[in-house]
PLY file of the C-alpha trace (Angstrom):
ply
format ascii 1.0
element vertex 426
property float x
property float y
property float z
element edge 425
property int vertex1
property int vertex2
end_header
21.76 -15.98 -29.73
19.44 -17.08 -27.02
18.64 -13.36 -25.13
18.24 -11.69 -29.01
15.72 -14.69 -29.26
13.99 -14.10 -26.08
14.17 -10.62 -26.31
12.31 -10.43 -29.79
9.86 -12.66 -28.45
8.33 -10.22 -25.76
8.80 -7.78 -27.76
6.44 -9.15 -30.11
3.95 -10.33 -27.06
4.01 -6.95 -25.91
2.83 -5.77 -29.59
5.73 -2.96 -29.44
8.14 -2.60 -32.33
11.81 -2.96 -30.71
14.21 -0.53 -32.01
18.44 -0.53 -32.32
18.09 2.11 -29.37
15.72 0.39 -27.68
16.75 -1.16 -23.82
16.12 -5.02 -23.22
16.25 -6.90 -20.18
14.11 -9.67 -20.11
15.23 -11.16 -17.04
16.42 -8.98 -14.54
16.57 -10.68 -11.42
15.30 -13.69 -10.10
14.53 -14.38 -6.51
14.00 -17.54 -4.57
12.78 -17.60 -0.74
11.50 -20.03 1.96
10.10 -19.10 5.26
8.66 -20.98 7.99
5.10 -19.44 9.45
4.08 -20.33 12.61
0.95 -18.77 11.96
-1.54 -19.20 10.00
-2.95 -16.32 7.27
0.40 -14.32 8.26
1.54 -11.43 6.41
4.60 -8.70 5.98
3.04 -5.63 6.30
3.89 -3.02 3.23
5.13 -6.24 0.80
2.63 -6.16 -1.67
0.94 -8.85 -0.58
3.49 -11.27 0.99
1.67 -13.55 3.33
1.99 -17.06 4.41
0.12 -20.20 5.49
1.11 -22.11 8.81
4.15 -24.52 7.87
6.88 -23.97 5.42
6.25 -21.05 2.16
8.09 -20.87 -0.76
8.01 -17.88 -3.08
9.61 -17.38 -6.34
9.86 -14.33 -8.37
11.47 -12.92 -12.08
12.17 -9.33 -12.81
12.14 -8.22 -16.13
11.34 -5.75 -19.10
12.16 -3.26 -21.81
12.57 0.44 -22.72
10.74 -0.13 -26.29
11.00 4.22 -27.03
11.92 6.94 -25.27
10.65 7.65 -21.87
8.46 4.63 -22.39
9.14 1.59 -19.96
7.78 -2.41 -20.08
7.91 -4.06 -16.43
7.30 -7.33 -15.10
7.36 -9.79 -12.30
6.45 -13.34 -12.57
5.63 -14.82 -9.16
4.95 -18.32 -7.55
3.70 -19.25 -4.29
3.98 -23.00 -2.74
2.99 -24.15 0.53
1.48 -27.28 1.65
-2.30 -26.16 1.12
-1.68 -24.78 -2.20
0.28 -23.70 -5.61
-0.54 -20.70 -7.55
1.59 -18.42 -9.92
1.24 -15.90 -12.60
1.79 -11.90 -13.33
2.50 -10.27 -10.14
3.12 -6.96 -11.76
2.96 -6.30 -15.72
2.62 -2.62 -16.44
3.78 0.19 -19.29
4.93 3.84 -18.41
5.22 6.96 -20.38
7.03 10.04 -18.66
6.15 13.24 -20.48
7.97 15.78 -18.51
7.14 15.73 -15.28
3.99 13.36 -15.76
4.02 9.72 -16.22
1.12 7.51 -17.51
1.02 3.92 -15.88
-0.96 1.14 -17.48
-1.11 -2.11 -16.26
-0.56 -4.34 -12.39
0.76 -2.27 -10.13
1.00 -0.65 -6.49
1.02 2.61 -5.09
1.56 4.00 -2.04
-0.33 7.47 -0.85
0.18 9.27 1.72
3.06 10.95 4.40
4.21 8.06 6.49
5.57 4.78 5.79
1.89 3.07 6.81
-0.80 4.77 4.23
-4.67 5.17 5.94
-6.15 5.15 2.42
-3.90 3.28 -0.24
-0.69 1.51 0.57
1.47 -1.19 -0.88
0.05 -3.86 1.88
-2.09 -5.40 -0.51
-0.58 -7.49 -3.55
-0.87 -5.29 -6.91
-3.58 -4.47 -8.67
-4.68 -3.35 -12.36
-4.64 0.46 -12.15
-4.17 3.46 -14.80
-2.31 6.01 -12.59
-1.05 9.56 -13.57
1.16 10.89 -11.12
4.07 13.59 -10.97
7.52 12.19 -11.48
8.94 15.82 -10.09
7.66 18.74 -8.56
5.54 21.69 -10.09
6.47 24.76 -9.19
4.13 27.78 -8.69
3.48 29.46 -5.93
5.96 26.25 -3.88
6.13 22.97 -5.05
2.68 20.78 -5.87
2.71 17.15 -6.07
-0.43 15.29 -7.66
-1.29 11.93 -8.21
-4.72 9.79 -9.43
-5.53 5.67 -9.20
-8.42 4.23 -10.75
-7.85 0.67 -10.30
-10.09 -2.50 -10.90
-9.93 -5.01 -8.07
-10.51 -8.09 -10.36
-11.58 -11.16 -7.91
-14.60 -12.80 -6.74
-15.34 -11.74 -3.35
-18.21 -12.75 -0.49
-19.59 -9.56 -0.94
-19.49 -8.77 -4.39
-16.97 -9.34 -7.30
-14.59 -7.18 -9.12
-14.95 -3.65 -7.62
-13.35 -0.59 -7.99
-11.57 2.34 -6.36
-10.73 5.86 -7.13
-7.75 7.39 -5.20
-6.15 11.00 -5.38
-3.70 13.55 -3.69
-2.95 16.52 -3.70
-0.16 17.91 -2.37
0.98 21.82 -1.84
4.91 22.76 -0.26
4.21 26.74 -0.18
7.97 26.32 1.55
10.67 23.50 1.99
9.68 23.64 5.43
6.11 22.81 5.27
3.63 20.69 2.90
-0.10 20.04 3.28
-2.40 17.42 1.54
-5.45 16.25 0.37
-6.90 13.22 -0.44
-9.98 11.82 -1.64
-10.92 8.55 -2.45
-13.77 5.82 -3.07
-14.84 2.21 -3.57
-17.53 1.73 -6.67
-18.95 -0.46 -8.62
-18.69 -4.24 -8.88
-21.02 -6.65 -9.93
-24.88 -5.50 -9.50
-23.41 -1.74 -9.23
-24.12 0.57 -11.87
-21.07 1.71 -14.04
-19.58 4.86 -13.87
-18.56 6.66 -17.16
-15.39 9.12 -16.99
-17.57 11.93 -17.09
-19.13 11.01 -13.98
-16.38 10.93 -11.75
-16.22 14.18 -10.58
-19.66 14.36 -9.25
-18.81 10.64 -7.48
-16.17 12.33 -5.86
-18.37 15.54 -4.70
-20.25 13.53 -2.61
-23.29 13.07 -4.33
-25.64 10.08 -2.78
-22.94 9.05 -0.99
-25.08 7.94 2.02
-28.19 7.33 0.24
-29.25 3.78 0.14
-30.13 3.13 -3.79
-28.11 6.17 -5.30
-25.85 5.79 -8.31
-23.32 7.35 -6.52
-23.72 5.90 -3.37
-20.24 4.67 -3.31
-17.46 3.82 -0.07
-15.91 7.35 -0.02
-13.05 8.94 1.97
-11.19 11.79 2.67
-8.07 12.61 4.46
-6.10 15.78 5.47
-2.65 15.77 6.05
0.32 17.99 6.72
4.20 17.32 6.99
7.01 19.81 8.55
10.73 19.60 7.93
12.22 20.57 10.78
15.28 23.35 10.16
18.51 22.64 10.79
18.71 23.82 14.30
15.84 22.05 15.41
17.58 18.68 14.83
20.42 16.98 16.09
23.68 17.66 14.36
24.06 14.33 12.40
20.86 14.56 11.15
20.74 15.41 7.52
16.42 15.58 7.53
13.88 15.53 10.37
10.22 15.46 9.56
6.77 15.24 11.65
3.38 14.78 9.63
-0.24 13.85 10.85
-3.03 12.70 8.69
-6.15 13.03 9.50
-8.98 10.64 7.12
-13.05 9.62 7.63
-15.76 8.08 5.18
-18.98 8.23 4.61
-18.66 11.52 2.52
-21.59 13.42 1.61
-21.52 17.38 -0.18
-22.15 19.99 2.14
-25.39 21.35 0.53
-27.08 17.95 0.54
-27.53 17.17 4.49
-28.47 19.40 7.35
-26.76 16.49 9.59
-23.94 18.22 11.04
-22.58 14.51 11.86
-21.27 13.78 8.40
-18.25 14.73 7.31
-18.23 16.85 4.63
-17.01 17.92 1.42
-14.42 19.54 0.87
-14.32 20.70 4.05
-15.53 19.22 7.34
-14.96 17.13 11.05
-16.07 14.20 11.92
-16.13 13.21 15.72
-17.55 9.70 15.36
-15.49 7.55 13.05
-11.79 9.05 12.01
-8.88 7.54 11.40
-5.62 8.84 12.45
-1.82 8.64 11.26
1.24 10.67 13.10
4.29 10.30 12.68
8.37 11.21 13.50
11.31 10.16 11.30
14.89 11.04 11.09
17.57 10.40 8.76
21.29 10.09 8.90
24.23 9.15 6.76
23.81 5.44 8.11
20.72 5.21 10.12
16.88 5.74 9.54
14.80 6.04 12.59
10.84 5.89 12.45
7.74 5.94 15.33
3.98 6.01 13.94
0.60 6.05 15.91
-2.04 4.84 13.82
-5.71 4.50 14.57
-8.78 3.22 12.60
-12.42 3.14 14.00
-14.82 0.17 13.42
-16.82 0.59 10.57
-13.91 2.72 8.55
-13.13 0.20 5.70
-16.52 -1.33 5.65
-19.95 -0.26 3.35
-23.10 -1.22 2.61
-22.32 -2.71 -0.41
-18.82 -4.19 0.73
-19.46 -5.19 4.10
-17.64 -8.76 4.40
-14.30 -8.32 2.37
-14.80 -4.15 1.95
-11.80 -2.30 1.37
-9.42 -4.69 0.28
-7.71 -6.80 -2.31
-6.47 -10.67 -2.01
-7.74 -10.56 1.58
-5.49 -8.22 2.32
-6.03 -4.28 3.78
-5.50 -1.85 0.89
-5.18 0.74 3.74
-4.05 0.93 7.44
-2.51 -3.04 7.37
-4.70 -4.69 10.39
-7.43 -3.14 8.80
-10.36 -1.55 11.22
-10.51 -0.89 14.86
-7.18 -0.88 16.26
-4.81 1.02 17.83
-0.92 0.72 16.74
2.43 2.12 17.66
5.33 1.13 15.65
9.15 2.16 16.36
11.61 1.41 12.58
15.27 1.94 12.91
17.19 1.19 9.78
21.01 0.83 9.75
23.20 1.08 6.40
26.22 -0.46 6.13
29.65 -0.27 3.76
29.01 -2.51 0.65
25.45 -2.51 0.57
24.61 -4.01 3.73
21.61 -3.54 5.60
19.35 -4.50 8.67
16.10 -3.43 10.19
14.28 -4.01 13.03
10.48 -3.43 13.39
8.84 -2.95 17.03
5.23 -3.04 17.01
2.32 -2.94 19.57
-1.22 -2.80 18.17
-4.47 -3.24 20.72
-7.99 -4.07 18.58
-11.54 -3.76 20.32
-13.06 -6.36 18.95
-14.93 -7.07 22.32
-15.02 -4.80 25.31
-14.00 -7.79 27.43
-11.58 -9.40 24.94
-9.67 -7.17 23.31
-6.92 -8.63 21.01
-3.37 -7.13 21.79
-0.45 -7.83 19.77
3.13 -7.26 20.63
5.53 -7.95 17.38
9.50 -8.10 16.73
10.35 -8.41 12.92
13.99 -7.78 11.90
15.32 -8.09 8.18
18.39 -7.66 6.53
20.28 -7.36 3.26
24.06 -8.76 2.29
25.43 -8.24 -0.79
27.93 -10.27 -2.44
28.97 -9.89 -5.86
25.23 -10.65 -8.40
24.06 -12.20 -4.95
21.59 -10.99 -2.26
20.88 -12.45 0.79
17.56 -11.33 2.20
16.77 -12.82 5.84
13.97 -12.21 7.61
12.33 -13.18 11.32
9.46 -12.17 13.65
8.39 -12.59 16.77
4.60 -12.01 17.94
2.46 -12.34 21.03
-1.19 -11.98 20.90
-3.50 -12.10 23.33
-7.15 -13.07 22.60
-6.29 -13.40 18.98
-8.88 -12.41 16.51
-9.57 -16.09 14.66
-10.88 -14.18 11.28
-8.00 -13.66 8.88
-10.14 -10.61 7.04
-8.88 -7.07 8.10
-12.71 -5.84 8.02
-14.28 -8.66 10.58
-13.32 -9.28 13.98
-14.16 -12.14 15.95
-14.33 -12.63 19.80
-10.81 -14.53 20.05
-9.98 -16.58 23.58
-6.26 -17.50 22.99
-2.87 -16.31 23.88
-0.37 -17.28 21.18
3.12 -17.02 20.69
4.28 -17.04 17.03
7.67 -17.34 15.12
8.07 -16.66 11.55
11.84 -17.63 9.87
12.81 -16.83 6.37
15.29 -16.63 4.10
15.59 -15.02 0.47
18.27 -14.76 -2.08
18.06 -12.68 -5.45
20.70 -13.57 -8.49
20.80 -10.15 -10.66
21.79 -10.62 -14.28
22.28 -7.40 -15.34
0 1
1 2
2 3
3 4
4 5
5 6
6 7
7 8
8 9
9 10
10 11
11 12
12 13
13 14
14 15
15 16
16 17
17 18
18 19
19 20
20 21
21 22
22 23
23 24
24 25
25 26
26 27
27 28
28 29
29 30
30 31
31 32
32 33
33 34
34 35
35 36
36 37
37 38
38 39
39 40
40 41
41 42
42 43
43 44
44 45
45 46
46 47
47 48
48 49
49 50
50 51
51 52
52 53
53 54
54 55
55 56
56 57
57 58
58 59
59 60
60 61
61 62
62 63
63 64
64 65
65 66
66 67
67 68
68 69
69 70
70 71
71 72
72 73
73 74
74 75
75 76
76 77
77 78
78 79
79 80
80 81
81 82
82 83
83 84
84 85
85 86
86 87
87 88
88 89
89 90
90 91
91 92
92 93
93 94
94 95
95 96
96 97
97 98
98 99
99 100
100 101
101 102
102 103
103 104
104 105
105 106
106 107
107 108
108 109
109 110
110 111
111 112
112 113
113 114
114 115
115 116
116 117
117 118
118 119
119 120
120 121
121 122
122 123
123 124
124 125
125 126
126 127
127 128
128 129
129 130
130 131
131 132
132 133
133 134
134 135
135 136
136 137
137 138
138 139
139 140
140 141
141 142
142 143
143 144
144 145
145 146
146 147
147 148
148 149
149 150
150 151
151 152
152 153
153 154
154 155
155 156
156 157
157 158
158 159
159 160
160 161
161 162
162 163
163 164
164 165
165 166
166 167
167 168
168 169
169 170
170 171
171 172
172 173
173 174
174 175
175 176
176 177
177 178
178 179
179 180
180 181
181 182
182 183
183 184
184 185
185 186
186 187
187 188
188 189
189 190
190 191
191 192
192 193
193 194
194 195
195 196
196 197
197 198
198 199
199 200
200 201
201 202
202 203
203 204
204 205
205 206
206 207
207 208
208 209
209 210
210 211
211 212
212 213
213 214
214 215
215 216
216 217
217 218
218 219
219 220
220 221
221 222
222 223
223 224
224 225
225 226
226 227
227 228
228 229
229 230
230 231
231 232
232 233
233 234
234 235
235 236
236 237
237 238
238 239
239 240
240 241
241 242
242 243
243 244
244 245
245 246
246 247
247 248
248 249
249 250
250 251
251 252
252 253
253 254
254 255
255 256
256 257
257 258
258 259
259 260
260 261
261 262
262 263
263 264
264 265
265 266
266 267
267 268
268 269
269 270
270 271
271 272
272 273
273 274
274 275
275 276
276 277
277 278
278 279
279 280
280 281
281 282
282 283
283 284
284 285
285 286
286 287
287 288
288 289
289 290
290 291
291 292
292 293
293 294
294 295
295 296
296 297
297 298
298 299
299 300
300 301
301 302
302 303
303 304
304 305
305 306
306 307
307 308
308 309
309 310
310 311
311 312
312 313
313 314
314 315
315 316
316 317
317 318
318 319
319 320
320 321
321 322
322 323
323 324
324 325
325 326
326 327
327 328
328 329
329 330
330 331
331 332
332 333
333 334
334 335
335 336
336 337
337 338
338 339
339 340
340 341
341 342
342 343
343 344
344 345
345 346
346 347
347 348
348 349
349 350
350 351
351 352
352 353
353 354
354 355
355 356
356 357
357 358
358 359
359 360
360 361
361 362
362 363
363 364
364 365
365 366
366 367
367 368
368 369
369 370
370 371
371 372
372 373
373 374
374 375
375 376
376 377
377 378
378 379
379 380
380 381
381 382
382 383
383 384
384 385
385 386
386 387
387 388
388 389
389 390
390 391
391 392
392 393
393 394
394 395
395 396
396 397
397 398
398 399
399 400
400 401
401 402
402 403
403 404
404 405
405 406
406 407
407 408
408 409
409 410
410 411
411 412
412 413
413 414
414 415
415 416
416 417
417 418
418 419
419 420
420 421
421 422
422 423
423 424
424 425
């Protein structure tokens, strides 16, 4: 009596009709967890926006949603955050879905990941959702190979110290001519916000040309960026015997966009096609799967000024404080080493190596040496989530923002504990 109650009652605050057919699960899962920091303006890197102040965090979160009509789909996550310096809660994600085909339509708070490594250089899940209308291909199109597309335009709804409630425009492109090979392209900007002029649909193709995009009071002066990237399967005889895939991919991105017919400054880097020596950002990668293991090693790179803009240059490319991007944000250097183990039952554990080295002086430069390991045990509607890290960093950058570094002084040692556990109902 009580779920037919609740489930007619979002059903009716979603303003959808709720057929027989039609799928409800109001409440999924719920999740409780409680970590210790021992650093402040901490973060998981890739959790949508998981981050902690110094002392003990809680976090609670509850999964739900419906199927109102076919190929449509409701989600939902209520989350709340409590530490000793504050309490907030609300919609963490709230979004609706049509798949027509091999296209869906997403409405609503969401995150995305683009890109062909587990770290993104232009639009990851590092940040905590956003409010985005996405169209994106749920499989493969084939002609000519395989071509995989998808489009953000989200609206970054918060008041900022450089100026509230921008936007961002994100797409890929992606081409396999064969299974052995696939190549990319990417293009993306930050626009608008408050004193910005609006953008109509209409004019987002010549945004994304290039057009003004280095002037100083064009309309379409906007944050832009573009990345390259290409991924190779390696055959079967090029990897080792237990290996059921093997695949190496590089990405190549820069901003400050401008069209080729606009500049005679062979600095910039153009559109669509172009090199820039000053400021790129890199991303290379390895990573190799088994039946029970998942092994990973990255090298990323991002130059000074890369998520940064004239008119976003405190908080710049980001959301919630938090990178939207590369996740330490600009001028750094990081190599990271996953290896993923899979156990009978369900179980799981990770460990994360990291070592990261930021110029924010030429006399002080921060290094950072990190251990996170994480895990996941089943049992029964029960799952036990456990997490720990260990950092060192040397001359640690004081500013929490992933666009501003700070001349740092001190050598810290950090230890973050945590535990989660998730009840599913269904």
């Amino acid at each position: 009596m009580l779920r037919g109650k609740l489930s007619t009652i979002i059903a009716l605050a979603a303003g959808l009709t709720c057929p027989a057919a039609a799928q409800v699960k109001p409440l999924d899962s719920v999740t409780a967890g409680a970590y210790y920091a021992g650093e402040d303006h901490s973060f998981v890197e890739n959790a949508e926006g998981l981050k902690f102040r110094r002392g003990l965090n809680a976090l609670f979160l509850a999964d739900g949603g419906l199927t109102p009509w076919k190929n449509g789909e409701l989600r939902y996550t209520l989350r709340q955050d409590i530490n000793g310096h504050y309490a907030k809660g609300g919609l963490h994600k709230a979004y609706l879905k049509q798949q027509a085909g091999k296209f869906s339509l997403t409405f609503g708070k969401d995150s995305e990941h683009i890109g062909p490594g587990r770290q993104s250089l232009l639009l990851s899940k590092n940040a905590a959702p956003f409010l985005m209308l996405r169209v994106k291909t749920e499989r493969p199109l084939e002609w000519a190979g395989r071509w995989n597309f998808v489009m953000v335009n989200g609206w970054l709804l918060e008041e900022r110290q450089d100026r509230d409630n921008p936007k961002i425009f994100i797409g890929r492109l992606g081409w396999a001519p064969i299974p052995l090979f696939e190549v990319g392209l990417t293009r993306a900007s930050q626009y608008g916000g408050a004193g910005r002029p609006s953008l109509m649909p209409w004019e987002l193709p010549r945004m994304l040309l290039g057009a003004d995009e280095n002037s100083s009071t064009g309309k379409y002066n906007t944050d832009g960026y573009l990345s390259y990237d290409a991924a190779v399967n390696l055959p079967r005889g090029w990897r080792p015997p237990a290996a059921k895939s093997a695949k190496i991919y590089y990405e190549s991105a820069a901003t400050d966009m401008q069209a080729s017919w606009q500049s005679e400054d062979k600095g910039k880097y153009y559109f669509p096609f172009g090199i820039n020596p000053t400021i790129p950002a890199y991303l290379a990668g390895a990573v190799m799967e088994t039946a029970s293991h998942t092994l990973r090693l990255e090298f990323l790179k991002t130059p000074r000024l890369f998520y940064t803009h004239s008119w976003y240059p405190v908080e710049g490319y980001t959301n919630g404080g938090l990178s939207l991007g590369a996740p330490y944000g600009i001028n750094y250097r990081s190599l990271t080493f996953n290896h993923e183990l899979r156990f009978t039952g369900g179980n799981a554990f990770e460990y994360r190596l990291l070592y990261l080295k930021q110029y924010a002086y030429p006399d002080a430069a921060m290094e950072r040496w990190g251990l996170a390991l994480s895990g996941k045990l089943p049992s029964g509607s029960l799952t036990f989530s456990p997490y720990a890290s260990l950092a060192y960093a040397v001359n640690r950058d004081p500013n929490p923002l992933p666009t501003i570094t700070e001349r740092g002084r001190d050598n810290n040692f950090f230890v973050t504990l945590g535990l989660s556990t998730t009840l599913k109902f269904f």
